[in-house]
Backbone bond lengths (Angstrom), bond angles and torsions (degrees), N, CA, C in turn:
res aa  C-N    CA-C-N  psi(-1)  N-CA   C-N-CA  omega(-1)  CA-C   N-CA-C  phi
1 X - - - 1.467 - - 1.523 110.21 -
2 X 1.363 129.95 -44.18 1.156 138.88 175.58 1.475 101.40 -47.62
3 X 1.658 114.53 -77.70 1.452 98.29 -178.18 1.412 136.03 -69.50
4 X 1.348 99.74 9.98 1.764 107.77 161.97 1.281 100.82 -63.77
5 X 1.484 117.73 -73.45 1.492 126.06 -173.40 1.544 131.88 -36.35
6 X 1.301 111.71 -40.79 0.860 129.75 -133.64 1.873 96.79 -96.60
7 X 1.766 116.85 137.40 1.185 106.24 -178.52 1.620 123.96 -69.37
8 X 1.582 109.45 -7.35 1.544 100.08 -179.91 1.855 82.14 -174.94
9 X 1.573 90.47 146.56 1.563 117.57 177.31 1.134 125.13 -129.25
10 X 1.474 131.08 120.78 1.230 130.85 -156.32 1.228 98.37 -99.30
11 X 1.574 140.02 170.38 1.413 145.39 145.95 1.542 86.87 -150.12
12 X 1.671 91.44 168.96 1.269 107.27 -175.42 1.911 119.72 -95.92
13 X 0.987 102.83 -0.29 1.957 128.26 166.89 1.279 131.96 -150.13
14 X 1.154 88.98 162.97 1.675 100.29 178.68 1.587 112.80 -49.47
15 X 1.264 99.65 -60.22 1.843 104.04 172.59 1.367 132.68 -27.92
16 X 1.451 101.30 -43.96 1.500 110.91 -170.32 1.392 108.10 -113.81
17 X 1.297 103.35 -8.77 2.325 99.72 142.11 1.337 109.26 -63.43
18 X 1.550 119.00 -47.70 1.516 129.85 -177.85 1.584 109.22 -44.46
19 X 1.468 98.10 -56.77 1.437 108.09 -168.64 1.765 111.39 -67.86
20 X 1.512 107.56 -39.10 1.459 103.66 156.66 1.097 149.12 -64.13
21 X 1.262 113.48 -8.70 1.490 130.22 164.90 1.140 103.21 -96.50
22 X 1.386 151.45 -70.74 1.108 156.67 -154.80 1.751 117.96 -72.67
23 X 1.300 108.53 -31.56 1.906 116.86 165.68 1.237 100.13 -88.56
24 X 1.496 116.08 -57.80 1.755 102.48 -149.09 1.713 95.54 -114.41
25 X 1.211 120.85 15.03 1.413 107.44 142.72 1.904 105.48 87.70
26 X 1.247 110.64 -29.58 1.892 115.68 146.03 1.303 109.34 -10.92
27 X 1.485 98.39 119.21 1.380 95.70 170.72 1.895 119.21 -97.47
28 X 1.641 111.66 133.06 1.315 123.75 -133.35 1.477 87.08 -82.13
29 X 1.371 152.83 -30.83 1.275 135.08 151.39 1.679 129.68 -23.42
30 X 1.205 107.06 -18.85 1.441 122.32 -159.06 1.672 100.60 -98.55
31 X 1.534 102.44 -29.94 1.378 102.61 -143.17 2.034 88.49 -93.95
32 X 0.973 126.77 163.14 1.372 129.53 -160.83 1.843 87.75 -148.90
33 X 1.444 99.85 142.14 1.845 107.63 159.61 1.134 116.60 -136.96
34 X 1.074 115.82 123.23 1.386 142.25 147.54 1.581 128.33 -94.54
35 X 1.046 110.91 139.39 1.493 123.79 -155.78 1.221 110.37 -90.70
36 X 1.319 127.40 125.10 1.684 126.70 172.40 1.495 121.80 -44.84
37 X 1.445 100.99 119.64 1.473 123.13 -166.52 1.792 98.94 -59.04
38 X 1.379 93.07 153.53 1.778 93.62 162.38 1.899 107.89 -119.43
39 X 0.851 163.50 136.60 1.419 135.94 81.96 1.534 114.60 67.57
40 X 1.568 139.82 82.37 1.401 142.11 -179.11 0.997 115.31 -76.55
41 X 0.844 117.20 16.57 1.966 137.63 177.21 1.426 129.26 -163.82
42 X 0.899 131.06 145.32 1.717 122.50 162.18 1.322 100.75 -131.76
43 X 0.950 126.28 151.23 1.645 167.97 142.74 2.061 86.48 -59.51
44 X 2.032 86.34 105.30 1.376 97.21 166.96 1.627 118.53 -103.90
45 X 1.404 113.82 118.79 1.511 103.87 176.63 1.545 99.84 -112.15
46 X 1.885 93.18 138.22 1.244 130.64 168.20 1.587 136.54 -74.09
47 X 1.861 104.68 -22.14 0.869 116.09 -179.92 2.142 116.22 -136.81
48 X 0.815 102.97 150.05 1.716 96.28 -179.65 1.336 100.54 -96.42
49 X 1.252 132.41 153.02 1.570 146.94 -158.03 1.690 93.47 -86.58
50 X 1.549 119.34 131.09 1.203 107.62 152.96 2.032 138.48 -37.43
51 X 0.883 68.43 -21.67 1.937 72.56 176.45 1.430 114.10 -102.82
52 X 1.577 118.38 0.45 1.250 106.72 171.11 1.634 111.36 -89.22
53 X 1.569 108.76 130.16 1.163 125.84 -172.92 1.403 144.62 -59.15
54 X 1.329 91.20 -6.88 1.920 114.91 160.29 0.924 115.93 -119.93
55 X 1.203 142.05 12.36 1.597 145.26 149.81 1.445 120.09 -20.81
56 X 1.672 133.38 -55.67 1.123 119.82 -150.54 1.820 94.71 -105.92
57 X 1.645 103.27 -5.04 2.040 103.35 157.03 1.291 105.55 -39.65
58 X 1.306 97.65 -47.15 1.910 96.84 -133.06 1.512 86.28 -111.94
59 X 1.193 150.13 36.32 1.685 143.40 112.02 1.499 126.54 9.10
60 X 1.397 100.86 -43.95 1.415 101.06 178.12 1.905 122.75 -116.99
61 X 1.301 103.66 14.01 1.557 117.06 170.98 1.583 102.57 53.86
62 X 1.634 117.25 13.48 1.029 70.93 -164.62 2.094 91.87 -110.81
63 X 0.969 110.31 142.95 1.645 111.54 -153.18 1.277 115.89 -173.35
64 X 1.263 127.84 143.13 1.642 126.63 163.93 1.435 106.47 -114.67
65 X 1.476 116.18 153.21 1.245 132.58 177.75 1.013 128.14 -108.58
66 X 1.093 134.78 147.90 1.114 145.98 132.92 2.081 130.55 -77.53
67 X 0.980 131.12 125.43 1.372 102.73 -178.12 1.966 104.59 -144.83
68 X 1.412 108.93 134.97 1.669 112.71 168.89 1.743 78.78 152.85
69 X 1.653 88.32 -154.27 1.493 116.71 -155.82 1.584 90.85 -69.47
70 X 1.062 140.58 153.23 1.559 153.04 119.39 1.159 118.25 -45.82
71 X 1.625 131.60 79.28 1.212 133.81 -173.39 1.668 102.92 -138.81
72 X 1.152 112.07 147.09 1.663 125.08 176.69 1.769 107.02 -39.44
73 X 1.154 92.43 -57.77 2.070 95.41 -177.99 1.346 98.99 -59.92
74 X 1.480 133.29 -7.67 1.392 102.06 -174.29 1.545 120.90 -85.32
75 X 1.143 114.11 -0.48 1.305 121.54 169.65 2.143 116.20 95.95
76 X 1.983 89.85 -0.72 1.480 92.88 170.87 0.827 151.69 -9.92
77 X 1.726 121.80 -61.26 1.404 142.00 -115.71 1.615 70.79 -121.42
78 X 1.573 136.08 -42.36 1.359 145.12 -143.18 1.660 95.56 -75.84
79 X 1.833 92.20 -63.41 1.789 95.80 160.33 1.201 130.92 -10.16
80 X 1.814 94.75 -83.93 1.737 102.54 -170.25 1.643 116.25 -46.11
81 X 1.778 107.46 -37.48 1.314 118.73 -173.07 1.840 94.46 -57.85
82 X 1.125 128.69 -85.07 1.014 132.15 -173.93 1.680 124.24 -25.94
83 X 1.280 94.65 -49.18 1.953 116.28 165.84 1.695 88.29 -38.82
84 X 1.256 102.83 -63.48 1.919 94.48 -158.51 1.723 119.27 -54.68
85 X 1.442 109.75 7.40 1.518 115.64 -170.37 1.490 102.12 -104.17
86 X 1.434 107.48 -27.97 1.678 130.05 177.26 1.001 124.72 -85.58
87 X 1.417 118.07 -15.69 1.655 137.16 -171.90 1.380 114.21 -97.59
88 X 1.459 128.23 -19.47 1.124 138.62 170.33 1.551 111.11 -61.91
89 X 1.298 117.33 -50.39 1.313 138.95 -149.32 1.761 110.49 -94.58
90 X 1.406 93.32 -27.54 1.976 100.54 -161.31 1.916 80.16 -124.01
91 X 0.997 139.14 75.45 1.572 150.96 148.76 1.729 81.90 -14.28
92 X 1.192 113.94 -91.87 1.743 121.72 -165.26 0.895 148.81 -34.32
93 X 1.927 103.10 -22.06 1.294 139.58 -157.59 1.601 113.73 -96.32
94 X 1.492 112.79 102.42 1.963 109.89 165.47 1.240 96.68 -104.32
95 X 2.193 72.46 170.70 1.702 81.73 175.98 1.701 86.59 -137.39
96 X 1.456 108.49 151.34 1.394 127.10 -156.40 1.743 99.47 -119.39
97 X 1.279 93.45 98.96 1.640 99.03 166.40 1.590 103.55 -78.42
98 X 1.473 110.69 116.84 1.473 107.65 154.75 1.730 127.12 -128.22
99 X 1.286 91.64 140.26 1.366 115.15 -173.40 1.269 141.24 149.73
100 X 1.235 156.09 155.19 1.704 139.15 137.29 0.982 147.44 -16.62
101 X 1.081 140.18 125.69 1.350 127.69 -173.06 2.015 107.06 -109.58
102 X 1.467 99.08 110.73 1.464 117.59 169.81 1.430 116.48 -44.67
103 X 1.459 112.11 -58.70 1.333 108.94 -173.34 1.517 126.43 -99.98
104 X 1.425 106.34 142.05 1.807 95.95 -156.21 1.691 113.32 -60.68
105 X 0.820 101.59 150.86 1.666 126.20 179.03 1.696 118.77 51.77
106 X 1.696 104.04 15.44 1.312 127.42 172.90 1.858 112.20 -41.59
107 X 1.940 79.22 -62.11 2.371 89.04 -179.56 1.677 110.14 -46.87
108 X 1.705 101.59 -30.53 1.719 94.90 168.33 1.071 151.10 -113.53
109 X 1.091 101.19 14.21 1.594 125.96 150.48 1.727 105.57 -64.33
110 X 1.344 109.21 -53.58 1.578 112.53 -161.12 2.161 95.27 -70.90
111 X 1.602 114.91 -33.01 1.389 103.57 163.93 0.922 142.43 -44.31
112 X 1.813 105.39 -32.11 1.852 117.45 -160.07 1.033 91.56 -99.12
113 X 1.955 137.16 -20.23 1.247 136.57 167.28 1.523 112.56 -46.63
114 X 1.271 100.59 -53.26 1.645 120.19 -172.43 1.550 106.67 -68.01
115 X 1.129 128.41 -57.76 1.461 133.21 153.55 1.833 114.36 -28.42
116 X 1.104 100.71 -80.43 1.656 90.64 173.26 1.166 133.33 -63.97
117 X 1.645 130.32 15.42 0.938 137.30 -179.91 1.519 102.85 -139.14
118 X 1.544 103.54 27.78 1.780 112.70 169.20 1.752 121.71 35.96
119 X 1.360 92.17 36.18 1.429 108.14 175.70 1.587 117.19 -108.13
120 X 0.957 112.05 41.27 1.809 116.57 -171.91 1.688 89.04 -106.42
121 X 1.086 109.32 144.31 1.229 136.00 -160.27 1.660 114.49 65.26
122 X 1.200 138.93 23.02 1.428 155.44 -147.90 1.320 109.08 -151.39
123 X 1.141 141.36 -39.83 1.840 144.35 -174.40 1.996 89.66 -143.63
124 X 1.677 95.89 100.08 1.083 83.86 164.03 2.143 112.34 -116.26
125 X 1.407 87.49 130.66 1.965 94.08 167.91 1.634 100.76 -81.86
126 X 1.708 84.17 124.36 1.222 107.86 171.74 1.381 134.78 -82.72
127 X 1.576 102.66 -26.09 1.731 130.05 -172.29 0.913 98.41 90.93
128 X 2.139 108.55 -158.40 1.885 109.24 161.09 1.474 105.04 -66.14
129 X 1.399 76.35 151.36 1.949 103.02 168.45 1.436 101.20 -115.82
130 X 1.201 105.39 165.56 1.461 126.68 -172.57 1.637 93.72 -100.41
131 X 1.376 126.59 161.79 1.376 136.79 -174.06 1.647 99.40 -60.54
132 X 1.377 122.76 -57.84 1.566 126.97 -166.20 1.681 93.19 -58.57
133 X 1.428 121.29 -2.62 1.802 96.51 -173.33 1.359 98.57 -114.02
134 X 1.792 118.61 -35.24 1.453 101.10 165.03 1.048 122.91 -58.18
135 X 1.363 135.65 -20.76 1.638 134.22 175.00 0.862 104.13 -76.71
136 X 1.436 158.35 -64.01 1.361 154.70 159.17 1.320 114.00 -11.89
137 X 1.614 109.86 -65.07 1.677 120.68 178.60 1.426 103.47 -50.82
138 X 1.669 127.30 -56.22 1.291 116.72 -158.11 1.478 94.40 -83.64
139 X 0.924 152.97 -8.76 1.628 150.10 174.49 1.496 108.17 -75.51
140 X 1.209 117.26 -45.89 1.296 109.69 -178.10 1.492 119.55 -114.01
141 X 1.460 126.84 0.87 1.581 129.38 148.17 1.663 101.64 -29.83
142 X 1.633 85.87 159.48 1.428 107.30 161.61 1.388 124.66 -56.20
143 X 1.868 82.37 -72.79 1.723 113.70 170.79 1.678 95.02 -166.83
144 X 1.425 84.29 148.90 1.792 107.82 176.03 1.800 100.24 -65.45
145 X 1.409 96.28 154.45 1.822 114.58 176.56 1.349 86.88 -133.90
146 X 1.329 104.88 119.22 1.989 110.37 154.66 1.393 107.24 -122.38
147 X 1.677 133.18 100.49 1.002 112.91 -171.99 1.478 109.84 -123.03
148 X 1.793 106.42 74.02 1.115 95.47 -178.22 1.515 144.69 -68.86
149 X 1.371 135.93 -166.95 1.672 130.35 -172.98 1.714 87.88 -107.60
150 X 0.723 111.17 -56.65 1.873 114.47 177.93 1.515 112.66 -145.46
151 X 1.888 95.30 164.46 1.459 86.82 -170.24 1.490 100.43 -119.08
152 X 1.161 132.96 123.27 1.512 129.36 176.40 2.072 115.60 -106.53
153 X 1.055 103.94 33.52 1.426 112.01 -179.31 1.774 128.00 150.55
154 X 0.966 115.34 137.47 1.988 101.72 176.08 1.020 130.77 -20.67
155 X 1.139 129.57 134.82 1.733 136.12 -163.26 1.654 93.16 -92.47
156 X 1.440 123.77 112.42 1.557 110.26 153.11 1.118 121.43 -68.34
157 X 1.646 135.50 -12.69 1.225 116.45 -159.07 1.457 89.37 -111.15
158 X 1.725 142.81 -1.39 1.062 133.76 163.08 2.086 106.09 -75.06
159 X 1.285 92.86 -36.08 1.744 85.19 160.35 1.239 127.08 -36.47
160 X 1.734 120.69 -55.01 1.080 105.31 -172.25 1.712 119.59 -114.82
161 X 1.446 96.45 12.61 1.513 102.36 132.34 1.943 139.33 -51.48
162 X 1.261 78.21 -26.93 1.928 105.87 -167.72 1.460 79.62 -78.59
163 X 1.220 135.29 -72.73 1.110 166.74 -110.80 1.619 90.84 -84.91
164 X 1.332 116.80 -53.31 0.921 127.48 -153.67 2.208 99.51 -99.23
165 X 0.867 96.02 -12.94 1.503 112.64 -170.46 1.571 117.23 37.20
166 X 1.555 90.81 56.74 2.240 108.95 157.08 1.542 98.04 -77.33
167 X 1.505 97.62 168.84 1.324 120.85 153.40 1.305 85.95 -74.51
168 X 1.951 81.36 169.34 1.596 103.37 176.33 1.499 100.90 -163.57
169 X 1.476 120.47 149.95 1.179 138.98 165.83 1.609 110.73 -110.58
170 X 1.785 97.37 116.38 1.808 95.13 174.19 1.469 95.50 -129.95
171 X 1.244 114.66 172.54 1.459 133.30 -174.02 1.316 93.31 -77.18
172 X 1.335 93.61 152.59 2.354 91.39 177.68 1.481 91.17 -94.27
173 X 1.445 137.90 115.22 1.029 159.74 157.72 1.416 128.96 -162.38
174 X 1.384 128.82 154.91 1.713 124.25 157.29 1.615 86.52 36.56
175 X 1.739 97.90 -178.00 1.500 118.10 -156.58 1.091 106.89 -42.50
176 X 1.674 136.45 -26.31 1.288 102.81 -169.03 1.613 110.67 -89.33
177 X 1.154 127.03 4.75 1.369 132.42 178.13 1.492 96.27 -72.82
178 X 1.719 118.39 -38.33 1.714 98.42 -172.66 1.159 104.91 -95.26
179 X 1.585 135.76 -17.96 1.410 149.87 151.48 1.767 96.63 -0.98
180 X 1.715 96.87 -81.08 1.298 119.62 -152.66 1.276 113.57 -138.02
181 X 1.571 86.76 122.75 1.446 113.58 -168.64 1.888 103.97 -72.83
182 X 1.260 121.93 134.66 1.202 122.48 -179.01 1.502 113.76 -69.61
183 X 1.312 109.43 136.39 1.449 121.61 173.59 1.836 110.19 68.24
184 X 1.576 110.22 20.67 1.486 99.17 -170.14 1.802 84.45 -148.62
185 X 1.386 137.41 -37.08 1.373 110.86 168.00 1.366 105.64 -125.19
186 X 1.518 114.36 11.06 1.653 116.93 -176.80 1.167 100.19 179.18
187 X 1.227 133.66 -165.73 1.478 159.16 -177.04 1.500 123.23 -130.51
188 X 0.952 130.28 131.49 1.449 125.15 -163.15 1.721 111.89 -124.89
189 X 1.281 121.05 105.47 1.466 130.85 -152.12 1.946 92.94 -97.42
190 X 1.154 115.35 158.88 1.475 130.85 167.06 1.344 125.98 -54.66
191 X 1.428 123.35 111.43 1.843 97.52 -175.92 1.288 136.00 -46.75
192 X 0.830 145.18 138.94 1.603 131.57 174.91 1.498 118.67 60.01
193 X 1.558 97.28 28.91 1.674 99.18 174.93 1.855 107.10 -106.73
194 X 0.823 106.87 108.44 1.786 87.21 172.88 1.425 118.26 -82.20
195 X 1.320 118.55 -31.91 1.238 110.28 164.22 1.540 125.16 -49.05
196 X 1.295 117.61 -51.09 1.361 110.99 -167.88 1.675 110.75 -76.52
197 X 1.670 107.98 -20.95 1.356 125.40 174.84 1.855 103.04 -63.41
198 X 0.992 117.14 -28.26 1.588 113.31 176.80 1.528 109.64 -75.49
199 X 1.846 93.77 -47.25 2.131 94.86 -174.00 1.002 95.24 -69.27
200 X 1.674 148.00 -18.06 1.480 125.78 168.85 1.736 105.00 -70.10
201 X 1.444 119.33 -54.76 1.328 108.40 -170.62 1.495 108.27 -53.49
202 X 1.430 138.27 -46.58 1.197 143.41 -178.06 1.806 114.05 -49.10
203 X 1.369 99.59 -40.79 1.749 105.11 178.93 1.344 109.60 -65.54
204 X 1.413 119.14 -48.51 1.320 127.96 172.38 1.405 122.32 -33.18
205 X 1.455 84.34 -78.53 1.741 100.85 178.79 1.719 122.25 -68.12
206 X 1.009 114.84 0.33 1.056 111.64 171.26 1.742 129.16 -108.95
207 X 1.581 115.43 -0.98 1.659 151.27 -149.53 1.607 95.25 -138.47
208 X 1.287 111.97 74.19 2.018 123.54 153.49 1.350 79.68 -45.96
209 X 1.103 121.81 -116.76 1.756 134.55 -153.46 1.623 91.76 -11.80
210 X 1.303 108.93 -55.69 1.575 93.44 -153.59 1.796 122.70 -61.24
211 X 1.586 95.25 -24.43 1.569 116.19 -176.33 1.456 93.65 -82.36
212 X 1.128 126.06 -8.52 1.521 116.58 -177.05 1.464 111.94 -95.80
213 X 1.382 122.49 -34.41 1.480 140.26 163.70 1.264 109.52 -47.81
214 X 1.356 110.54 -62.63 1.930 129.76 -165.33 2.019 79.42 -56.31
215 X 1.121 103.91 -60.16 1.556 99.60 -168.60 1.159 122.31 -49.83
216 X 0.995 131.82 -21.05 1.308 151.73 -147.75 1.398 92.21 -115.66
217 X 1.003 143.52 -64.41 1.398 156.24 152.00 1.826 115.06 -3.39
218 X 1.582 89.84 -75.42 1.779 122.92 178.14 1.764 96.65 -60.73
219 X 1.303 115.93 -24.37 1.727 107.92 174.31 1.319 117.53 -70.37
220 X 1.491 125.80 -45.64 1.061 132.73 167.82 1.325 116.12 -67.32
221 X 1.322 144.70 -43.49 1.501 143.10 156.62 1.865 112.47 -35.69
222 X 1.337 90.59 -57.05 1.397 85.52 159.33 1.526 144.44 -83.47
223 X 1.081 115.90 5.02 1.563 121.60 147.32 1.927 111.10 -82.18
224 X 0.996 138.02 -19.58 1.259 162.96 137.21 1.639 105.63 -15.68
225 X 1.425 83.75 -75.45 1.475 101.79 -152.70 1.507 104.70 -82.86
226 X 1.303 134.37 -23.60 1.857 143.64 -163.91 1.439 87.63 -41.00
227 X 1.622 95.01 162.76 1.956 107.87 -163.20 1.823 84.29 -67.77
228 X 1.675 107.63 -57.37 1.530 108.36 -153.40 1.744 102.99 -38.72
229 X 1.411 128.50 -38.64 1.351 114.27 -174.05 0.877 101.71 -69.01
230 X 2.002 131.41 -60.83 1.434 116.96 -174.75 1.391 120.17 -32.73
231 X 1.314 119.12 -41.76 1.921 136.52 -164.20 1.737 86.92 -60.77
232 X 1.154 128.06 -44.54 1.153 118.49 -151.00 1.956 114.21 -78.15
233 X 1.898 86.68 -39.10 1.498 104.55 -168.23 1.787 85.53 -60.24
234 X 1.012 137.26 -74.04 1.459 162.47 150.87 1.951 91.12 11.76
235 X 0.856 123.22 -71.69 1.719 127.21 -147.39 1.554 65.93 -83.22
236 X 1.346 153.72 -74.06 1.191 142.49 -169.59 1.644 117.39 -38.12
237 X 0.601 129.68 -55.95 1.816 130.25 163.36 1.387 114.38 -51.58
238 X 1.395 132.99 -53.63 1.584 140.80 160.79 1.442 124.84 -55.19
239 X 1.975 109.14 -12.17 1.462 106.88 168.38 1.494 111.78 -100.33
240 X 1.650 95.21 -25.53 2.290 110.21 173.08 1.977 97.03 -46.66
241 X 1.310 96.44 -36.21 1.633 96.46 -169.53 1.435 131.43 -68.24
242 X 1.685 100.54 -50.22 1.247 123.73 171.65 1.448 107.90 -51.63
């Protein structure tokens, strides 16, 4: 009802203009996108705080992430599976789930995954982190993995991936398919494939140049993306109105 009323509606993609016109009947002239802002700076940390509780894992930086909520749609459980094709090969190599887990007894389900697939000491869940540890994590990751099952709205934590300008691996679907352009600020893996979710992690990690490109890539997205431009596109739609 709101965006019936309303003289103009923003979303942050094409998709979820789609989805607003096409479910709730919004008419798509109305609807305007603007792209989820990032962060024109980050605050880089060098070191993890003695009291943070995965500190002496990650000794050797050397690791891929994952980072947001611990929830079934996020495509988790697909991860770890895939990790186990990568884990054979790279002895050295974790991967750092960080975050909360929303749904009850979700963080242990995704343990006994890790357990039966003799990956304990190899994928460690961290829980919440405090801001100084996701910056740490995304500073010194490899490259981010988001491999979600579907996408129902803007990714914040691909924001400050952007933000941070890693590679990244997302599922080709919903926002993150228009997020990221394949082979130019990330790589874009199959939904619900774990196989092909591994030959992406494997291309990655194995291609310096290529993680250096993707980076290079995610720099320019993020000059793109800084709040001050969003602020601007934004006061431009609120003056179309006036």
């Amino acid at each position: 009802v709101i965006a019936l009323f309303s003289h103009r509606v923003i979303v942050h993609a094409e998709v979820l203009r789609r989805i607003l016109g096409e479910s709730y009947h919004c008419p798509v002239a109305k609807i305007k996108i603007i792209p989820h802002g990032v962060p024109e700076e980050v605050e880089h940390i060098s070191v993890l705080s003695e009291s943070c509780n995965f500190r002496e894992s990650l000794s050797s930086g050397n690791f891929l992430l994952y980072f947001g909520y611990l929830h079934r749609r996020k495509g988790i459980d697909l991860l770890i599976k895939a990790f186990t094709k990568v884990a054979a090969s790279r002895p050295d190599l974790k991967l750092v789930l960080a975050g909360g887990a929303l749904q009850k007894g979700y963080d242990l389900t995704l343990r006994q995954l890790i357990s039966d697939l003799a990956l304990d000491g190899r994928v460690i869940i961290t829980g919440f982190v405090t801001q100084p540890e996701i910056r740490y994590l995304l500073d010194h990751c490899l490259f981010v993995v988001l491999p979600a099952t579907y996408s129902i709205a803007a990714s914040g934590p691909l924001a400050q991936v952007i933000a941070h300008e890693k590679p990244v691996i997302v599922s080709a679907l919903g926002v993150y398919e228009e997020e990221i352009k394949d082979d130019v600020t990330g790589l874009l893996a199959r939904p619900n494939d774990v196989e092909d979710l591994s030959v992406q992690i494997l291309k990655l990690l194995t291609n310096e140049g290529l993680r250096e490109r993707l980076a290079f890539g995610m720099k320019e997205l993020h000059r793109e993306r800084g709040w001050n431009n969003i602020a601007v596109r934004t006061i431009a739609i609120y003056e179309e109105v006036i």
